[in-house]
N, C-alpha and C positions, 0 to 999 in steps of 0.2 A: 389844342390837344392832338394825342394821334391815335390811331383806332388799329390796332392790329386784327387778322381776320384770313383764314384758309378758303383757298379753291376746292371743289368738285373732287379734284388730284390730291390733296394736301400739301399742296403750296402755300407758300407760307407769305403775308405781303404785310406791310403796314401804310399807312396812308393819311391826311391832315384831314382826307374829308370823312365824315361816317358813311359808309354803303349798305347799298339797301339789297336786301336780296332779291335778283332774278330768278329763272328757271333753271341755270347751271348756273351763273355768273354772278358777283356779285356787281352792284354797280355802282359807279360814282356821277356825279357831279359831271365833273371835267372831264369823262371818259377816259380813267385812268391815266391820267397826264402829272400824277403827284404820288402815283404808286411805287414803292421800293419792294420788290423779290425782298427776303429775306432767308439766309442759310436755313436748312431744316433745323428744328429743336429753337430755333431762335425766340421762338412764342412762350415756349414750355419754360425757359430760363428769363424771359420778362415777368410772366404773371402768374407763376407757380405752378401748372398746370396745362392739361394737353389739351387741346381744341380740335372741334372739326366742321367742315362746312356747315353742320347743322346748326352752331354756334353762334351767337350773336355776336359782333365784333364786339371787342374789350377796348375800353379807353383807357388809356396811357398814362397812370397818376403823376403830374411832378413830385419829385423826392426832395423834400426840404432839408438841410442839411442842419 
């Protein structure tokens, strides 16, 4: 699955692994080595709703068709 999840700034990133939150930083696994930037609003148009670092990362439902 993928775990979408904002920075400190509200940057917007999604990633394969879950992170765990730091003191600014969110942190992975691999030290962000599976991280994608995401365009601003790109979260809000995934999962219906606005996020912020306070936020727990959200997991990525597959959509059955």
């Amino acid at each position: 699955m993928a775990y979408v999840f904002k920075d400190k700034y509200g940057t917007e990133f999604i990633s394969e692994e879950k992170p765990t939150r730091g003191r600014y930083w969110w942190i992975l696994p691999k030290d962000y080595q599976d991280v994608v930037k995401l365009p601003k609003g790109t979260i809000k148009h995934l999962i219906n709703f606005e996020m912020s670092y306070s936020d727990d990362p959200q997991e990525l439902k597959e959509i059955e068709q």
